[in-house]
mmCIF file of the N, C-alpha and C atoms, coordinates in Angstrom:
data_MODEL
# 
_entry.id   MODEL 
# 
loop_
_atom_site.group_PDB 
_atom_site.id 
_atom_site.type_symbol 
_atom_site.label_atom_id 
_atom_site.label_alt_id 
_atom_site.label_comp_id 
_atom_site.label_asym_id 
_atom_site.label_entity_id 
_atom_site.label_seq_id 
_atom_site.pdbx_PDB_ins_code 
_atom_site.Cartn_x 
_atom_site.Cartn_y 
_atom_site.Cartn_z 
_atom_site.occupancy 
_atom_site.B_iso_or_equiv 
_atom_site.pdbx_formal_charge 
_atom_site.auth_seq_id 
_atom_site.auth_comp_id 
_atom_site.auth_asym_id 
_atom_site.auth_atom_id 
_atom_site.pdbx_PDB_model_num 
ATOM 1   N N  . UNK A 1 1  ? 102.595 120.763 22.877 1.00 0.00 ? 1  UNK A N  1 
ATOM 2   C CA . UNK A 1 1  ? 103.355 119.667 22.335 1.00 0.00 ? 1  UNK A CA 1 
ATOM 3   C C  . UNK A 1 1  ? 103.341 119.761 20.811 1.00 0.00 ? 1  UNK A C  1 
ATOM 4   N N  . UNK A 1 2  ? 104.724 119.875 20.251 1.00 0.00 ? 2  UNK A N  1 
ATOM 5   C CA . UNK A 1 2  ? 104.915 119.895 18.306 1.00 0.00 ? 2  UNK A CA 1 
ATOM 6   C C  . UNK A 1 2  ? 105.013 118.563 18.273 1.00 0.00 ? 2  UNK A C  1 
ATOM 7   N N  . UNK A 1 3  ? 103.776 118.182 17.602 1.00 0.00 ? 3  UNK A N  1 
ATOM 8   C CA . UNK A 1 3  ? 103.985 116.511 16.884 1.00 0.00 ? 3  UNK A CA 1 
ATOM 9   C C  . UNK A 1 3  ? 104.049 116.658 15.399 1.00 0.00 ? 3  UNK A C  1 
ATOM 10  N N  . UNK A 1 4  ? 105.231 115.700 14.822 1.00 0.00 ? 4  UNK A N  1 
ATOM 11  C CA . UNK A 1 4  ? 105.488 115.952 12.968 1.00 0.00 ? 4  UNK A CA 1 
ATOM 12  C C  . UNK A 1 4  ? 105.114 114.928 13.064 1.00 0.00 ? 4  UNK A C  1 
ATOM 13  N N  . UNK A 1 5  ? 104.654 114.890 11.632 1.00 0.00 ? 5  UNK A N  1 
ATOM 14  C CA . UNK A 1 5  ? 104.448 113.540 10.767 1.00 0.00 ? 5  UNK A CA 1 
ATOM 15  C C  . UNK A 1 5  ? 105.228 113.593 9.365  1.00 0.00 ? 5  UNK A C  1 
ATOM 16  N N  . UNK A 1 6  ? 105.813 112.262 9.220  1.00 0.00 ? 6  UNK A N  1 
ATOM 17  C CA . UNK A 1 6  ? 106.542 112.014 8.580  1.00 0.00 ? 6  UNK A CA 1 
ATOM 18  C C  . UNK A 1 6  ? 106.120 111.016 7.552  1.00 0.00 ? 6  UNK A C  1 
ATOM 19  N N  . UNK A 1 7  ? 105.015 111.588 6.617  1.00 0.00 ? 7  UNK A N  1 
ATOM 20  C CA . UNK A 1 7  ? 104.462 110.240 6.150  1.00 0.00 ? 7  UNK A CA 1 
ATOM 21  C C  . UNK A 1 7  ? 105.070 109.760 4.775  1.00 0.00 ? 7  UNK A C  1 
ATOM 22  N N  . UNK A 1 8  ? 105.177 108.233 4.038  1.00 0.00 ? 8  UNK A N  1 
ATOM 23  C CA . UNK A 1 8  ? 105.356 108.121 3.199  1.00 0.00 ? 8  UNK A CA 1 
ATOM 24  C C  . UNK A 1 8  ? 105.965 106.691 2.799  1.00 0.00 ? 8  UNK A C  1 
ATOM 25  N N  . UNK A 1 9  ? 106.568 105.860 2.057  1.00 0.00 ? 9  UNK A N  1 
ATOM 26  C CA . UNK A 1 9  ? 106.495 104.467 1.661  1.00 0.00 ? 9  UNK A CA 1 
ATOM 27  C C  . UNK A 1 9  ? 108.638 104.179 1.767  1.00 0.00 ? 9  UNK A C  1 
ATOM 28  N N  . UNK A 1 10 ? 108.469 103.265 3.118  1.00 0.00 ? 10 UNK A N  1 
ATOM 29  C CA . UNK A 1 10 ? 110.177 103.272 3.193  1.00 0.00 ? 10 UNK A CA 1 
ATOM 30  C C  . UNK A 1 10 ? 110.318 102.106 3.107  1.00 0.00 ? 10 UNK A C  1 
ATOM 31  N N  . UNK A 1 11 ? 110.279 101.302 1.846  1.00 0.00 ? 11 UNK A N  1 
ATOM 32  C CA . UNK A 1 11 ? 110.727 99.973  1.651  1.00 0.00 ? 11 UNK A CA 1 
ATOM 33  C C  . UNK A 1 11 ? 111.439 99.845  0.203  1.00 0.00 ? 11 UNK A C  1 
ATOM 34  N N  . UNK A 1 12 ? 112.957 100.035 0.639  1.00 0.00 ? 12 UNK A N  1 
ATOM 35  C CA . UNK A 1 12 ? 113.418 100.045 1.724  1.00 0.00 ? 12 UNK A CA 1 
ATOM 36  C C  . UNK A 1 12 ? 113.478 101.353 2.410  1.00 0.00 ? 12 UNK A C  1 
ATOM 37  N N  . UNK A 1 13 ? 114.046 101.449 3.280  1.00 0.00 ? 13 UNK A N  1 
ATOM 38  C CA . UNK A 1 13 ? 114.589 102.590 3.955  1.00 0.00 ? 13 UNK A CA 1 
ATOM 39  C C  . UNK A 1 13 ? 115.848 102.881 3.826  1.00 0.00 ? 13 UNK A C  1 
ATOM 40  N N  . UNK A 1 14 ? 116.161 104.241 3.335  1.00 0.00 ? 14 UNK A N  1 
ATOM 41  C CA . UNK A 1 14 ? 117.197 104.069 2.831  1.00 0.00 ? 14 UNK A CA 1 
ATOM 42  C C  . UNK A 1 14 ? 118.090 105.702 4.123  1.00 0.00 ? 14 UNK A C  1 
ATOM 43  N N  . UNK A 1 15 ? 119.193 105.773 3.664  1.00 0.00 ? 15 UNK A N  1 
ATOM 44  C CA . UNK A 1 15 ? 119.980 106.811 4.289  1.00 0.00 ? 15 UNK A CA 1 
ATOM 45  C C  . UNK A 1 15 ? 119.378 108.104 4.682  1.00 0.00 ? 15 UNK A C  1 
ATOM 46  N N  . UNK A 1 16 ? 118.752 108.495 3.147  1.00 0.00 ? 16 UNK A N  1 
ATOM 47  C CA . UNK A 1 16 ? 118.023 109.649 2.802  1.00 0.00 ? 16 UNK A CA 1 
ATOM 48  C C  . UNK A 1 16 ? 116.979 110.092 3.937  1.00 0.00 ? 16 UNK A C  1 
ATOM 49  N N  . UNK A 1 17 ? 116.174 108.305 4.433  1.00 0.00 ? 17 UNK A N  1 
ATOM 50  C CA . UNK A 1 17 ? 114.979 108.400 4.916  1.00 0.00 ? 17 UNK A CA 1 
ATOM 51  C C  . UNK A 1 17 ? 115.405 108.963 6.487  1.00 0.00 ? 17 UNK A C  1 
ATOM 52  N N  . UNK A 1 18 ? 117.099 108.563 7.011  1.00 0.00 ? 18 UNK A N  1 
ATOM 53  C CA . UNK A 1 18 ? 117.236 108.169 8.310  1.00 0.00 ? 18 UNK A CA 1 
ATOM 54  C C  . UNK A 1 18 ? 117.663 109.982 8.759  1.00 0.00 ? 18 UNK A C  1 
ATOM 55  N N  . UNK A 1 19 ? 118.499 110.476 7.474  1.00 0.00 ? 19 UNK A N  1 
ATOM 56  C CA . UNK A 1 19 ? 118.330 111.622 7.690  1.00 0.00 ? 19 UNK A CA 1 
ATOM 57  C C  . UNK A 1 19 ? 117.898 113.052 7.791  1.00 0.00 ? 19 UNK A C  1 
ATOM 58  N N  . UNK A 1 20 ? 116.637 112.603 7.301  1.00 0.00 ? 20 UNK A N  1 
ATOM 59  C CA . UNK A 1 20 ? 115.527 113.475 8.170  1.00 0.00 ? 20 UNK A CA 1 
ATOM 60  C C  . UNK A 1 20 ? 115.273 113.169 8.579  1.00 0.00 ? 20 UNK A C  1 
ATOM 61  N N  . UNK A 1 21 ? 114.778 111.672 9.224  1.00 0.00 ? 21 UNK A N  1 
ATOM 62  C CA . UNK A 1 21 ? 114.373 111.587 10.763 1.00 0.00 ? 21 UNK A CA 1 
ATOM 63  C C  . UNK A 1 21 ? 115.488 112.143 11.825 1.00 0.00 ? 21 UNK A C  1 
ATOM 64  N N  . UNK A 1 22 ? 116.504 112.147 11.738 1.00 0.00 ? 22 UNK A N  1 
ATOM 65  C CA . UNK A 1 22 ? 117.522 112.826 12.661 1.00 0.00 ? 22 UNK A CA 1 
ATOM 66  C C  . UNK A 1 22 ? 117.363 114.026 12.834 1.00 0.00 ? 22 UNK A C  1 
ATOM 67  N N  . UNK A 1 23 ? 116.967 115.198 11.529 1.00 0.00 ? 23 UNK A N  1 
ATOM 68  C CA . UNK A 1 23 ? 116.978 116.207 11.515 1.00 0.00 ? 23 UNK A CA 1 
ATOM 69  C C  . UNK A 1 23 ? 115.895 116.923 12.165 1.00 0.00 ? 23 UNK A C  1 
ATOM 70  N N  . UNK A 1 24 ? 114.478 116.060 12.064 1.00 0.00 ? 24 UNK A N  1 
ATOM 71  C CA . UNK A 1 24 ? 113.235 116.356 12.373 1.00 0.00 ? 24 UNK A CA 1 
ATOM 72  C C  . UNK A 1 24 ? 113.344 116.291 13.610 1.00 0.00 ? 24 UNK A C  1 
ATOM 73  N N  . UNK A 1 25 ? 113.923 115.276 14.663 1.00 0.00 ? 25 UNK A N  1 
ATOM 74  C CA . UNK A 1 25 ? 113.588 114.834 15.977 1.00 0.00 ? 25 UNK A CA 1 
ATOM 75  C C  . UNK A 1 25 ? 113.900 116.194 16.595 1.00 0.00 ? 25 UNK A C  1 
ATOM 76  N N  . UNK A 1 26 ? 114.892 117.085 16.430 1.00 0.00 ? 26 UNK A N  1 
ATOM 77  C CA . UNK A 1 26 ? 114.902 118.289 17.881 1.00 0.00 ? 26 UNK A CA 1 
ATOM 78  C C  . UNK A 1 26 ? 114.139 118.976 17.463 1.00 0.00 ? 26 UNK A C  1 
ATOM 79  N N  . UNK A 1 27 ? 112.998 119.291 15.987 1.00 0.00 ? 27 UNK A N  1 
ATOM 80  C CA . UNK A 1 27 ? 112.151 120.283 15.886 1.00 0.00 ? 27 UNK A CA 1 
ATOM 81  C C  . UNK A 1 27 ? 111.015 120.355 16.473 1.00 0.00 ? 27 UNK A C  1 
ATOM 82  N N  . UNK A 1 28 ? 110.673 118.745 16.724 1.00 0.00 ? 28 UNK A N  1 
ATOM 83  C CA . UNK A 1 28 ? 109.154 118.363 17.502 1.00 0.00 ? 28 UNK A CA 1 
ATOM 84  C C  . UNK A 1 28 ? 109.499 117.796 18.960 1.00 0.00 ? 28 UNK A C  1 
ATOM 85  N N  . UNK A 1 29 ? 108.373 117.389 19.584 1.00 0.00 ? 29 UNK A N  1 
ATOM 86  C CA . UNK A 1 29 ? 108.367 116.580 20.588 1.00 0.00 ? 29 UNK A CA 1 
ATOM 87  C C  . UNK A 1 29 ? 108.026 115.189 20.427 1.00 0.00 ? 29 UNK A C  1 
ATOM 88  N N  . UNK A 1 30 ? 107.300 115.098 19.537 1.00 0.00 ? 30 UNK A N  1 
ATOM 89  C CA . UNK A 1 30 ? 106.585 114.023 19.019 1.00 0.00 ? 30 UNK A CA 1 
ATOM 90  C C  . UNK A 1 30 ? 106.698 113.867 17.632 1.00 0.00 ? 30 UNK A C  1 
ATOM 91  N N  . UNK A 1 31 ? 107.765 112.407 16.860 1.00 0.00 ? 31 UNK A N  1 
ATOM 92  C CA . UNK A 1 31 ? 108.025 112.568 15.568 1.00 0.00 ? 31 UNK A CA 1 
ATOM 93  C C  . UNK A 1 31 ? 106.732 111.130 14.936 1.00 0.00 ? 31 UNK A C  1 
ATOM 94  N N  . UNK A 1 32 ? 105.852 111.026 14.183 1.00 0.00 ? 32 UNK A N  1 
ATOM 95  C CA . UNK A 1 32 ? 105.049 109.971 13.704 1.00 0.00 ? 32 UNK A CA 1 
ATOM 96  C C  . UNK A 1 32 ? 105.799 109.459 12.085 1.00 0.00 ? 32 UNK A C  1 
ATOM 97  N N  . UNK A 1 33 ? 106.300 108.428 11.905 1.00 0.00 ? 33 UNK A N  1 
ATOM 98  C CA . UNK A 1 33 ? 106.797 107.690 10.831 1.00 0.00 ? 33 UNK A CA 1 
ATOM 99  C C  . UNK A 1 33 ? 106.061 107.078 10.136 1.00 0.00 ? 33 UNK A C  1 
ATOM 100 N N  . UNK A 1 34 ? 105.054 106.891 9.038  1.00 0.00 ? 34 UNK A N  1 
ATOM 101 C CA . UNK A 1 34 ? 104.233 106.070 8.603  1.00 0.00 ? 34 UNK A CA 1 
ATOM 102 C C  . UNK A 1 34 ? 103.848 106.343 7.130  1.00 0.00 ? 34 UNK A C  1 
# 
């Protein structure tokens, strides 16, 4: 199982943030946001 972590301060959250989470999700199985 590939688990990423994605760590770092999203207030707000902005576009930037949403697109690497999009990009990241088919590289792992498991994506962690924090």
């Amino acid at each position: 199982m590939r688990i990423g972590l994605y760590p770092g301060t999203f207030d707000p959250i902005t576009l930037g943030h949403l697109d690497i989470i999009e990009r990241a999700c088919p590289l792992v199985d498991r994506l962690v946001i924090g």
